[in-house]
PyMOL CGO cylinders between C-alpha atoms (Angstrom):
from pymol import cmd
from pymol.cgo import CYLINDER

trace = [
    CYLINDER, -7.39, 1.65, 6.05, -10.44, 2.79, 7.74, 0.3, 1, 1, 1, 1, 1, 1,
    CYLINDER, -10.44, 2.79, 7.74, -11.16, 1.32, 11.26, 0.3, 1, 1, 1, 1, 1, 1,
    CYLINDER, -11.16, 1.32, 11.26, -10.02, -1.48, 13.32, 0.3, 1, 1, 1, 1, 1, 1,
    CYLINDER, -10.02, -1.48, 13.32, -7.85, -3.88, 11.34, 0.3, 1, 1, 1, 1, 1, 1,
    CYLINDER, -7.85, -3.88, 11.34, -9.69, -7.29, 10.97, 0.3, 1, 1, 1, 1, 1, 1,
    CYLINDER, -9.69, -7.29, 10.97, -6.71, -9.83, 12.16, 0.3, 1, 1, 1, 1, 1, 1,
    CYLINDER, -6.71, -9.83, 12.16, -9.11, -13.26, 11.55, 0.3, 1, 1, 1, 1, 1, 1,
    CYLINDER, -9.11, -13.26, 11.55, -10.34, -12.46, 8.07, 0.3, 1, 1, 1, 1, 1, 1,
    CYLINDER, -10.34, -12.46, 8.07, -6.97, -11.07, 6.88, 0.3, 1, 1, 1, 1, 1, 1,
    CYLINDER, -6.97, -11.07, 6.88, -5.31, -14.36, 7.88, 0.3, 1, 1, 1, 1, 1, 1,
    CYLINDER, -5.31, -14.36, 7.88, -8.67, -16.19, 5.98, 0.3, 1, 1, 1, 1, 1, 1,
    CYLINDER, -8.67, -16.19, 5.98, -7.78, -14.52, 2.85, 0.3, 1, 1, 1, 1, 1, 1,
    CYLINDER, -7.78, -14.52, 2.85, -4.12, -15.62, 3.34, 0.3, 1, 1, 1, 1, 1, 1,
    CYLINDER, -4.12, -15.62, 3.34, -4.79, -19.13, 3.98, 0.3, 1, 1, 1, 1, 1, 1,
    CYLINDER, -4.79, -19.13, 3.98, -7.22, -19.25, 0.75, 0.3, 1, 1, 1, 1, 1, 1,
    CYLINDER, -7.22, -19.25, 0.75, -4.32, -17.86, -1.32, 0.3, 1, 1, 1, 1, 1, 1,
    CYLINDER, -4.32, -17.86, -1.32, -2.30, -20.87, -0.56, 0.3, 1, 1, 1, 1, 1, 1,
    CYLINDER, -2.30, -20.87, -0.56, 0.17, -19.13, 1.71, 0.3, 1, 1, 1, 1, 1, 1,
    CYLINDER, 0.17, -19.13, 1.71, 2.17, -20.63, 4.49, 0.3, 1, 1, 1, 1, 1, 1,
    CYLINDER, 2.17, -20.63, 4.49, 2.65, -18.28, 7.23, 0.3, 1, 1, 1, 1, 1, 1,
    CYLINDER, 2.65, -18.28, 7.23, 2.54, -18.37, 11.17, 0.3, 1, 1, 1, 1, 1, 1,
    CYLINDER, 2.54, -18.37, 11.17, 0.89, -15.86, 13.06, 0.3, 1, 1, 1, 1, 1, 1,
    CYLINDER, 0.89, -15.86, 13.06, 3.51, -14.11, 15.73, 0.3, 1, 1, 1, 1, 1, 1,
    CYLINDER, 3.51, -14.11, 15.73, 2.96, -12.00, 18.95, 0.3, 1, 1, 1, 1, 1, 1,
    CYLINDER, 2.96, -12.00, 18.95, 3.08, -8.49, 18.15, 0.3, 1, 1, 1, 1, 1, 1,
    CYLINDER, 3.08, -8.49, 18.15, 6.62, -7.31, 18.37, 0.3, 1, 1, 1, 1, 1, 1,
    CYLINDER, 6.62, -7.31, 18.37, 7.05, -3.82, 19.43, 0.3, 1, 1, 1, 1, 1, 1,
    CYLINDER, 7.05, -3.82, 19.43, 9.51, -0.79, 20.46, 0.3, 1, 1, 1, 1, 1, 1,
    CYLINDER, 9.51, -0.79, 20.46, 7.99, 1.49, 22.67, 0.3, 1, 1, 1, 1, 1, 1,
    CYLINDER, 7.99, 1.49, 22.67, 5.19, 3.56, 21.15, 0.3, 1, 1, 1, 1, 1, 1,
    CYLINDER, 5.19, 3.56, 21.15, 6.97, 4.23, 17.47, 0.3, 1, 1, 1, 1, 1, 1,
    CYLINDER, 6.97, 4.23, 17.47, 7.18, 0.60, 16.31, 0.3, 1, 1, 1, 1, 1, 1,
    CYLINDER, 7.18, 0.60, 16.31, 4.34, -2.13, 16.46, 0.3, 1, 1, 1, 1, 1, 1,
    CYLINDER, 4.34, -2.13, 16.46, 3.46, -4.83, 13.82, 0.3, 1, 1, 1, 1, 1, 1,
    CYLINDER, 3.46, -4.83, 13.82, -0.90, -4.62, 14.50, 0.3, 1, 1, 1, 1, 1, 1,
    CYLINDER, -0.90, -4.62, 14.50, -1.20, -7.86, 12.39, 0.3, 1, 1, 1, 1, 1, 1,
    CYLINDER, -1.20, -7.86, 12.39, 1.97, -9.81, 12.51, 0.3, 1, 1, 1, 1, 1, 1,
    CYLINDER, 1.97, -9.81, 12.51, 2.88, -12.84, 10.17, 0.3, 1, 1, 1, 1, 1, 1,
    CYLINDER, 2.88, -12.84, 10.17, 5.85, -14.58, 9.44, 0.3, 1, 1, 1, 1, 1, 1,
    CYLINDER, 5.85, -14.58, 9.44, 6.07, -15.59, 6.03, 0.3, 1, 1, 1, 1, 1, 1,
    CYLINDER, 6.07, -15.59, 6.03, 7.10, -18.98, 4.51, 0.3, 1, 1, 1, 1, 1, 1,
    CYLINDER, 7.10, -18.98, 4.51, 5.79, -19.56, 1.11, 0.3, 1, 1, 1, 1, 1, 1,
    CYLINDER, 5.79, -19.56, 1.11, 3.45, -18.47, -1.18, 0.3, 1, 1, 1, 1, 1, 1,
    CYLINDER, 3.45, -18.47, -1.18, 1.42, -21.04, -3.25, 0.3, 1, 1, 1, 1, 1, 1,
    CYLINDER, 1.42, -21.04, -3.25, 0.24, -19.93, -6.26, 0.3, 1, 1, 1, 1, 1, 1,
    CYLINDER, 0.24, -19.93, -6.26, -1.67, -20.47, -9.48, 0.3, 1, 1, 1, 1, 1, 1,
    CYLINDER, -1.67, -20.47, -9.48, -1.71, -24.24, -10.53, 0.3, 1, 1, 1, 1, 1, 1,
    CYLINDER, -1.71, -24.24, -10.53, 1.84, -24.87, -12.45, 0.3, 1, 1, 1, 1, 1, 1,
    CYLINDER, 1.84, -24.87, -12.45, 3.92, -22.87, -10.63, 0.3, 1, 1, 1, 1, 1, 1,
    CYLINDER, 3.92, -22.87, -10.63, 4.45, -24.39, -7.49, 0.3, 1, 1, 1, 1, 1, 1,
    CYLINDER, 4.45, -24.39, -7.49, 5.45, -23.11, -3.90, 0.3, 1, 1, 1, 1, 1, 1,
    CYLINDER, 5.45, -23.11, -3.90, 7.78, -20.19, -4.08, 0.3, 1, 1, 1, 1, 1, 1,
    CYLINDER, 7.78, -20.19, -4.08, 10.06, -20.02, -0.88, 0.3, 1, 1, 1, 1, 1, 1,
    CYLINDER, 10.06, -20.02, -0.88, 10.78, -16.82, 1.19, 0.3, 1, 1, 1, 1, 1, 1,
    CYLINDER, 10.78, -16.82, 1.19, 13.89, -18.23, 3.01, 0.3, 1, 1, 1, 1, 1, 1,
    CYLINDER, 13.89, -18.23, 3.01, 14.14, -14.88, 5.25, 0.3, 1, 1, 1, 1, 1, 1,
    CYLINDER, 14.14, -14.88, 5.25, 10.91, -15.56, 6.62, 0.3, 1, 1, 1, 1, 1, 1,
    CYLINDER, 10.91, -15.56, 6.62, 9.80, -12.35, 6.63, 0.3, 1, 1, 1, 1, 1, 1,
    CYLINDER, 9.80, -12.35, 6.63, 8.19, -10.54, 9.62, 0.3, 1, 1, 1, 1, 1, 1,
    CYLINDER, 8.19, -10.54, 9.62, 5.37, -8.44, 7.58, 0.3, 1, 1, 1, 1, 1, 1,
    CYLINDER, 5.37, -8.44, 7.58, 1.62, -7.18, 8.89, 0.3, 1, 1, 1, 1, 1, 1,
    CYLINDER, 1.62, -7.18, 8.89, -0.93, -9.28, 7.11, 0.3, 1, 1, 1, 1, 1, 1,
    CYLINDER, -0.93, -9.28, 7.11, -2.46, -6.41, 5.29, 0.3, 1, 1, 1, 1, 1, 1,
    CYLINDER, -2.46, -6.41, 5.29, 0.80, -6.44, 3.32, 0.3, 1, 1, 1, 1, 1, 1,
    CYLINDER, 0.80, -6.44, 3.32, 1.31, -10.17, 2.92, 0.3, 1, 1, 1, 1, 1, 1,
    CYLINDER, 1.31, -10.17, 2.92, -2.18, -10.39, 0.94, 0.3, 1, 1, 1, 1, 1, 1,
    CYLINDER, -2.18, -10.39, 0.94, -1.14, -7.68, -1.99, 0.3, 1, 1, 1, 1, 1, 1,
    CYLINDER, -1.14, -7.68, -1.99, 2.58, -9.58, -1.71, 0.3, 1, 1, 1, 1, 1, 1,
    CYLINDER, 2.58, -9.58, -1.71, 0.97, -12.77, -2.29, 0.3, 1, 1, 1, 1, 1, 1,
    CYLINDER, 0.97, -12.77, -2.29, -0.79, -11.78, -5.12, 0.3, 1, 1, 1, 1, 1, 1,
    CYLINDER, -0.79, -11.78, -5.12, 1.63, -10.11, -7.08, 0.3, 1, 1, 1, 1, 1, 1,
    CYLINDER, 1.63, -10.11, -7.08, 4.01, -12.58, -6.80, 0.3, 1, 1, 1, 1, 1, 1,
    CYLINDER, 4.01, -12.58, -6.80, 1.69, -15.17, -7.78, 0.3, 1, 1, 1, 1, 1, 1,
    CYLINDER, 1.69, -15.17, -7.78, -0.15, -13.26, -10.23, 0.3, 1, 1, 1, 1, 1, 1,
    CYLINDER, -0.15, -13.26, -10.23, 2.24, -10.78, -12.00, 0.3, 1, 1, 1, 1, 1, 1,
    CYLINDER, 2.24, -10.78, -12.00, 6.09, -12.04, -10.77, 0.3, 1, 1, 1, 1, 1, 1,
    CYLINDER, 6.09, -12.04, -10.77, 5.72, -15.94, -11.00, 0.3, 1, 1, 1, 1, 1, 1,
    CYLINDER, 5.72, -15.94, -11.00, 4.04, -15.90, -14.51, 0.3, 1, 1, 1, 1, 1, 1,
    CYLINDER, 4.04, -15.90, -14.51, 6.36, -12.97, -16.03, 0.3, 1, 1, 1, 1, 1, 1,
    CYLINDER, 6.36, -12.97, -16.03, 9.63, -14.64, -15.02, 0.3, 1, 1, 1, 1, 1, 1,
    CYLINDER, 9.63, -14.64, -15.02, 8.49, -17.95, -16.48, 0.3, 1, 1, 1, 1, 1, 1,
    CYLINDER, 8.49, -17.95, -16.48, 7.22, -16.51, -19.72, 0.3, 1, 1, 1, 1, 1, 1,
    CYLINDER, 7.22, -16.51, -19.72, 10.88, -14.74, -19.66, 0.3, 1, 1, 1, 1, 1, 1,
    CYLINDER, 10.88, -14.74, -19.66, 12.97, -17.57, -18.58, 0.3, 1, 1, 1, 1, 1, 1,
    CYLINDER, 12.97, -17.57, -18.58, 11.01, -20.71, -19.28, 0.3, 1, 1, 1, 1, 1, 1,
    CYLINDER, 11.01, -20.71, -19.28, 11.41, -21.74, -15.40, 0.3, 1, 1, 1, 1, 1, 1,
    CYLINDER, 11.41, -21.74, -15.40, 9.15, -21.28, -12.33, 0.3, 1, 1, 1, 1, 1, 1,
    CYLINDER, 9.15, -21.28, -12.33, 9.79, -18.88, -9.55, 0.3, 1, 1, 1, 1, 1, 1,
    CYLINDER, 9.79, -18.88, -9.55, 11.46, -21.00, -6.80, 0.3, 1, 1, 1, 1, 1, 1,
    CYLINDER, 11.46, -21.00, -6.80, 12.62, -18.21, -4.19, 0.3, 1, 1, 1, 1, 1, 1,
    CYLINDER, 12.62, -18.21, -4.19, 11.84, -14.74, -2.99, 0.3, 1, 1, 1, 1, 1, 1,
    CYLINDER, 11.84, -14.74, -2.99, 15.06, -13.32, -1.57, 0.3, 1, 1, 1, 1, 1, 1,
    CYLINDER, 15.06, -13.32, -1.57, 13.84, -10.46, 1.42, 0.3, 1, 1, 1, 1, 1, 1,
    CYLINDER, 13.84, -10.46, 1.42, 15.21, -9.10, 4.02, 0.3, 1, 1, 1, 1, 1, 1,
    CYLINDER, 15.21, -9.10, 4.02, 13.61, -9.74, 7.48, 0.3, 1, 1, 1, 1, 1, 1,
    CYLINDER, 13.61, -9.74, 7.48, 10.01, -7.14, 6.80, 0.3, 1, 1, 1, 1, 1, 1,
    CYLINDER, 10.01, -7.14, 6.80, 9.56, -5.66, 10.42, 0.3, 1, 1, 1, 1, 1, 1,
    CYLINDER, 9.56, -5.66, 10.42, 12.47, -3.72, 11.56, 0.3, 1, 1, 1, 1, 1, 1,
    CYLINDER, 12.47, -3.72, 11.56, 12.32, -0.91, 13.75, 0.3, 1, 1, 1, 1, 1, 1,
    CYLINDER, 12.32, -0.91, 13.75, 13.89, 1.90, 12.15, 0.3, 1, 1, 1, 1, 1, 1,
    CYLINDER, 13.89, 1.90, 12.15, 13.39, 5.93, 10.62, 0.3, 1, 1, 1, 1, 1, 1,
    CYLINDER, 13.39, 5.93, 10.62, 13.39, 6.01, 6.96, 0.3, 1, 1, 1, 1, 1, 1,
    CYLINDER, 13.39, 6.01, 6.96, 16.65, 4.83, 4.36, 0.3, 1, 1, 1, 1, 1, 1,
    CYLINDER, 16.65, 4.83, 4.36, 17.74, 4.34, 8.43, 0.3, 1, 1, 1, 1, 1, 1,
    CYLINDER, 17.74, 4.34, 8.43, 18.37, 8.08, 9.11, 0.3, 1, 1, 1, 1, 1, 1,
    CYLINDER, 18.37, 8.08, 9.11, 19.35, 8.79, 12.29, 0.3, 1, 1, 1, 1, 1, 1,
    CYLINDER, 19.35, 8.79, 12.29, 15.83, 11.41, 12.94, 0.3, 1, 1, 1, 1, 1, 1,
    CYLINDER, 15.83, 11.41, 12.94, 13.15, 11.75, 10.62, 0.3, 1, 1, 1, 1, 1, 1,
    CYLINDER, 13.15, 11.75, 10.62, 9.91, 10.13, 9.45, 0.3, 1, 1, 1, 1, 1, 1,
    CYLINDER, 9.91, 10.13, 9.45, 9.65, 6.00, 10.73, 0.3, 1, 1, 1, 1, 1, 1,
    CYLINDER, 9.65, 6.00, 10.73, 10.38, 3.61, 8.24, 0.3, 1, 1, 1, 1, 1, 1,
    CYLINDER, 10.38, 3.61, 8.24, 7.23, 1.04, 7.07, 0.3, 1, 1, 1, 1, 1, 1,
    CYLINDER, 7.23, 1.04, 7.07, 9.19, -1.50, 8.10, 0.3, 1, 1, 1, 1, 1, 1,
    CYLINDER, 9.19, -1.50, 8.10, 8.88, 0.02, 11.45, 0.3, 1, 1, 1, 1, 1, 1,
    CYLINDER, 8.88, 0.02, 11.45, 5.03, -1.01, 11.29, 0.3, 1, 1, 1, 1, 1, 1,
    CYLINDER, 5.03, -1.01, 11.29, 5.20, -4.30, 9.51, 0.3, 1, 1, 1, 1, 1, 1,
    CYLINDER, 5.20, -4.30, 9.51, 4.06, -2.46, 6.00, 0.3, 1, 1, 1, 1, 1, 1,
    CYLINDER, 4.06, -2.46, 6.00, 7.06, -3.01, 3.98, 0.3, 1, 1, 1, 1, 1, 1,
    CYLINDER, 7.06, -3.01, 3.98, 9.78, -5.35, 2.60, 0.3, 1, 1, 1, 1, 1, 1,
    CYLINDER, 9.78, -5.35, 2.60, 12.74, -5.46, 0.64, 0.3, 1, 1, 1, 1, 1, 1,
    CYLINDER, 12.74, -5.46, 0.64, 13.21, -7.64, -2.25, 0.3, 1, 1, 1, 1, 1, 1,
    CYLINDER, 13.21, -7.64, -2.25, 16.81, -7.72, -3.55, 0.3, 1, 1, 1, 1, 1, 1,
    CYLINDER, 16.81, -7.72, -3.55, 15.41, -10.71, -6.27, 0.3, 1, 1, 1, 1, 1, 1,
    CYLINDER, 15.41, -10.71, -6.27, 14.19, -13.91, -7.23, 0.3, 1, 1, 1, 1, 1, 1,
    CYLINDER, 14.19, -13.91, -7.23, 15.77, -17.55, -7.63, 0.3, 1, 1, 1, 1, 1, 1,
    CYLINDER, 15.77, -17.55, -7.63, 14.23, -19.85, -10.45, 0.3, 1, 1, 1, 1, 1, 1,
    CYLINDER, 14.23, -19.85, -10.45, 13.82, -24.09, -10.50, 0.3, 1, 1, 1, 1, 1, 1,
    CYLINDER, 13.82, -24.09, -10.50, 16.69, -24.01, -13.49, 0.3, 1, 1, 1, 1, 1, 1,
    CYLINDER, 16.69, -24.01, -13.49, 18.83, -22.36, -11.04, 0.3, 1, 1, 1, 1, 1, 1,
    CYLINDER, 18.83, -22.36, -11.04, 18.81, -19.45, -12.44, 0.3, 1, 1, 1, 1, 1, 1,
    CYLINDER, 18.81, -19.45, -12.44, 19.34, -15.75, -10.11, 0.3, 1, 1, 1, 1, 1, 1,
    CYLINDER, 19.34, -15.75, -10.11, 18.21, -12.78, -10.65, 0.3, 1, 1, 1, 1, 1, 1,
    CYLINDER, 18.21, -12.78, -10.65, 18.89, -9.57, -8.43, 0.3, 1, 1, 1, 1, 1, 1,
    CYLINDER, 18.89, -9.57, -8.43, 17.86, -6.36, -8.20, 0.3, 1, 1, 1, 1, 1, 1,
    CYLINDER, 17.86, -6.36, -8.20, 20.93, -3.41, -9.09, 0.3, 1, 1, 1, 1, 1, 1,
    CYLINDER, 20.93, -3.41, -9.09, 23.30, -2.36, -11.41, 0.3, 1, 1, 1, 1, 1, 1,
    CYLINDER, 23.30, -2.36, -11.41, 25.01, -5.82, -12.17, 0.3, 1, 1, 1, 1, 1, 1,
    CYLINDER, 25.01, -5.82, -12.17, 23.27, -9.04, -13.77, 0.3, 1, 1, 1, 1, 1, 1,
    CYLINDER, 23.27, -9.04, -13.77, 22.37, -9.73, -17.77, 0.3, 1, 1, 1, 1, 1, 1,
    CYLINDER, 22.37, -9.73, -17.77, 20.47, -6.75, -19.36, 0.3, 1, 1, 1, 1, 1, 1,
    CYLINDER, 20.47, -6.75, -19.36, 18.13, -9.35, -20.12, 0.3, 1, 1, 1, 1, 1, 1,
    CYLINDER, 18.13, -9.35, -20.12, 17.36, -10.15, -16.91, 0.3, 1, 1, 1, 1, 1, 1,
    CYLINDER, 17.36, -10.15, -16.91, 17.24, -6.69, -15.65, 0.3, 1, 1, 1, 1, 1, 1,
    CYLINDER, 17.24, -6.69, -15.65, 14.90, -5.20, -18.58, 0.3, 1, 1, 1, 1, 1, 1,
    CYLINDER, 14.90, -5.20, -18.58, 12.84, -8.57, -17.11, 0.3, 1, 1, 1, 1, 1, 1,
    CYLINDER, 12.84, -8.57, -17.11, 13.38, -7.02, -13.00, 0.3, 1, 1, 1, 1, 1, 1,
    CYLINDER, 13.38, -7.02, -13.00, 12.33, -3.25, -14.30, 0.3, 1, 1, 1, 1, 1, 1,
    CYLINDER, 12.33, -3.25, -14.30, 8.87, -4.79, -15.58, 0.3, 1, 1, 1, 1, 1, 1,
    CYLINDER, 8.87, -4.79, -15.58, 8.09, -6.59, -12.49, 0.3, 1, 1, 1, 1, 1, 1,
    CYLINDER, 8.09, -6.59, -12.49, 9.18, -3.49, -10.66, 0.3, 1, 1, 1, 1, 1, 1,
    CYLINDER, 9.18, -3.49, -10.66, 6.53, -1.20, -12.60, 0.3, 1, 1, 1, 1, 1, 1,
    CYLINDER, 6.53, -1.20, -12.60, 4.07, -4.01, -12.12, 0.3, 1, 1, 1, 1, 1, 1,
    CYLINDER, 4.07, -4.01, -12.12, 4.59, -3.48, -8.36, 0.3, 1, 1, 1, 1, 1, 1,
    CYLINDER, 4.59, -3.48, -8.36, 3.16, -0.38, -8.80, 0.3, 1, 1, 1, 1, 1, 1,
    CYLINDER, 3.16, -0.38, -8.80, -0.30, -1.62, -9.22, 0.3, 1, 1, 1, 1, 1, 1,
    CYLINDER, -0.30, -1.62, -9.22, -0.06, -3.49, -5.78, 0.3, 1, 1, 1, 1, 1, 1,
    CYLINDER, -0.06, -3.49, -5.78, 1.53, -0.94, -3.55, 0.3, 1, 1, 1, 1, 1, 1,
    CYLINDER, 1.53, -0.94, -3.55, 1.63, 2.43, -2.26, 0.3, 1, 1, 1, 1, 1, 1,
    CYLINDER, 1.63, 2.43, -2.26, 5.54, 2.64, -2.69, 0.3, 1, 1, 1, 1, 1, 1,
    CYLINDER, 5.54, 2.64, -2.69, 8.00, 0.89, -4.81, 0.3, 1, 1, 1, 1, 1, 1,
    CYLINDER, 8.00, 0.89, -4.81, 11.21, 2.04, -4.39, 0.3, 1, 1, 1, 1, 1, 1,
    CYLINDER, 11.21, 2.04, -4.39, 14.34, -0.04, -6.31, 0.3, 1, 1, 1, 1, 1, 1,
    CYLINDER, 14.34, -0.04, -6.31, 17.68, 0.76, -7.90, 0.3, 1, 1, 1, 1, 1, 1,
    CYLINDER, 17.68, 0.76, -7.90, 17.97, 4.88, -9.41, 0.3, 1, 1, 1, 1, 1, 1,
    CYLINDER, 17.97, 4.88, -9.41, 15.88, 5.95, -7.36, 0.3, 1, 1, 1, 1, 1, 1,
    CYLINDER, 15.88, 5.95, -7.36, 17.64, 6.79, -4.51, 0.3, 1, 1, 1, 1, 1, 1,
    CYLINDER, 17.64, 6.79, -4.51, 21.48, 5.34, -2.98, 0.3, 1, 1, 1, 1, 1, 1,
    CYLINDER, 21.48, 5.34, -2.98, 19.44, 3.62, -0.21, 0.3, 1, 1, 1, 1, 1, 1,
    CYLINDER, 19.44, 3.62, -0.21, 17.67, 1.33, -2.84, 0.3, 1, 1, 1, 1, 1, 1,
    CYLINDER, 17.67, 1.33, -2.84, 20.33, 0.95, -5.22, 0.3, 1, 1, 1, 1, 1, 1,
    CYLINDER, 20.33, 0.95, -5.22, 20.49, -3.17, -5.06, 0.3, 1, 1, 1, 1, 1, 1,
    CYLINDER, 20.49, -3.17, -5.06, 16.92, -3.93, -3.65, 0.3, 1, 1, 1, 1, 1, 1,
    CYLINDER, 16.92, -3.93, -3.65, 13.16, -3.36, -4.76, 0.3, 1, 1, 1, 1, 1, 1,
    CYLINDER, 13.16, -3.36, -4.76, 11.25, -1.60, -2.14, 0.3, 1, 1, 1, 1, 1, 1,
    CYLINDER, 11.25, -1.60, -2.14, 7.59, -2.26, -1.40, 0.3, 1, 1, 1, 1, 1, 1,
    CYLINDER, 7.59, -2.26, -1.40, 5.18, -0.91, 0.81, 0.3, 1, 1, 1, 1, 1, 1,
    CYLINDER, 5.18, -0.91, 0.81, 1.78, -0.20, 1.74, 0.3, 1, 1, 1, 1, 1, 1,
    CYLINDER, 1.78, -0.20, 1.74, 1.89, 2.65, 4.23, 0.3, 1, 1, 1, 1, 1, 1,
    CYLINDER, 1.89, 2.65, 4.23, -0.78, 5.41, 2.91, 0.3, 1, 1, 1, 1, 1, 1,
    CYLINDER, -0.78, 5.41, 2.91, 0.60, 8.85, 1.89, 0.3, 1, 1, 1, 1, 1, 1,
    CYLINDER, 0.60, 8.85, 1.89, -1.33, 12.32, 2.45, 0.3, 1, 1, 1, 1, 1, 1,
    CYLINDER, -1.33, 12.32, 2.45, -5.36, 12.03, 2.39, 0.3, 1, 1, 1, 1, 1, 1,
    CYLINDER, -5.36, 12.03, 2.39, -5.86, 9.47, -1.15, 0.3, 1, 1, 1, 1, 1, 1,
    CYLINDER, -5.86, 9.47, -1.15, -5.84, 5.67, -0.69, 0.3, 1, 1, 1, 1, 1, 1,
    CYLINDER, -5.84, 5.67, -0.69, -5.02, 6.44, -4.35, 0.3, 1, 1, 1, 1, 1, 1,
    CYLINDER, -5.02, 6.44, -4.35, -1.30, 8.57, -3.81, 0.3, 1, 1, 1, 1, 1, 1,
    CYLINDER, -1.30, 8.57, -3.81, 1.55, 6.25, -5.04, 0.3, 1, 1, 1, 1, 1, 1,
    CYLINDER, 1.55, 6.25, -5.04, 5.33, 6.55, -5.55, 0.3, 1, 1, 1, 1, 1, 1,
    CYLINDER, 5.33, 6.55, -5.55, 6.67, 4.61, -8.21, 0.3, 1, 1, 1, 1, 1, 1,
    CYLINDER, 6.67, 4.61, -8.21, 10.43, 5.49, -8.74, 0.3, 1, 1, 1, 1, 1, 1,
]
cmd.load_cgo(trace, "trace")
């Protein structure tokens, strides 16, 4: 993420993906937390056939991560869960995005991405047959060998993906992020 973020074009490439967002003043907390590009997240509208997919939280996210969100859901999540279940995704389930906090909200240590608007959690999906499924150790092992390949798709799309086994803070939620580790654009952690 070289140089100043571009807050018109990054909202362009939004509204040309078909989602419904709202731009929002920048909330912030002192010097540690700040949201540079804030959106608020509705829905996401993706490829022809599968509709508009809800995010009922309305998530509080930085733009830069609401393009890659967009487009994994639409391209990878939407069309895996209705090859899977024979319904379309009808709801993301998140938690709010921003929230200013440290990391797995330790009382010192590093600041969380949320902190900055780069990550959300996802604890899982609703579908148009009414079908739920959720991130952790309960739910059909159907469903959850069908959550485990979404969550290695996520991989792809972000710099961190974080869900259940990997650690006790993201035991019933997927993690996703897009804050930059070390020196590489290229450095991911995929647990």
């Amino acid at each position: 993420m070289v140089g100043a973020p571009d807050m018109g074009a990054c909202l362009d490439r939004l509204a040309a993906l078909g989602v419904e967002f709202q731009t929002e003043t920048a909330p912030s907390d002192g010097e540690v937390c700040a949201v540079a590009m804030p959106v608020r997240l509705r829905s996401l509208v993706v490829r022809r056939g599968f509709g508009s997919i809800q995010l009922p939280a309305r998530p509080l996210v930085d733009c830069r991560l609401a393009e890659p969100l967009a487009l994994w859901v639409g391209g990878v999540v939407a069309p895996i869960l209705a090859e899977n279940f024979s319904s379309a995704l009808k709801t993301v389930v998140t938690g709010p995005g921003f929230e200013c906090r440290n990391r797995n909200r330790e009382a010192a240590g590093k600041i969380s991405a949320h902190a900055i608007g780069f990550a959300l959690d996802i604890s899982g999906f609703e579908l148009a047959n009414g079908r739920a499924l959720s991130f952790g150790a309960s739910g059909d092992p159907a469903g959850q060998a069908v959550l485990r390949t979404v969550r290695t798709a996520a991989c792809g799309w972000f710099t961190t993906v974080l869900g259940p086994g990997s650690d006790a803070a993201h035991e019933d939620h997927l993690h996703v992020d897009i804050q930059r580790h070390g020196t590489s654009e290229r450095y991911r952690i995929c647990e």
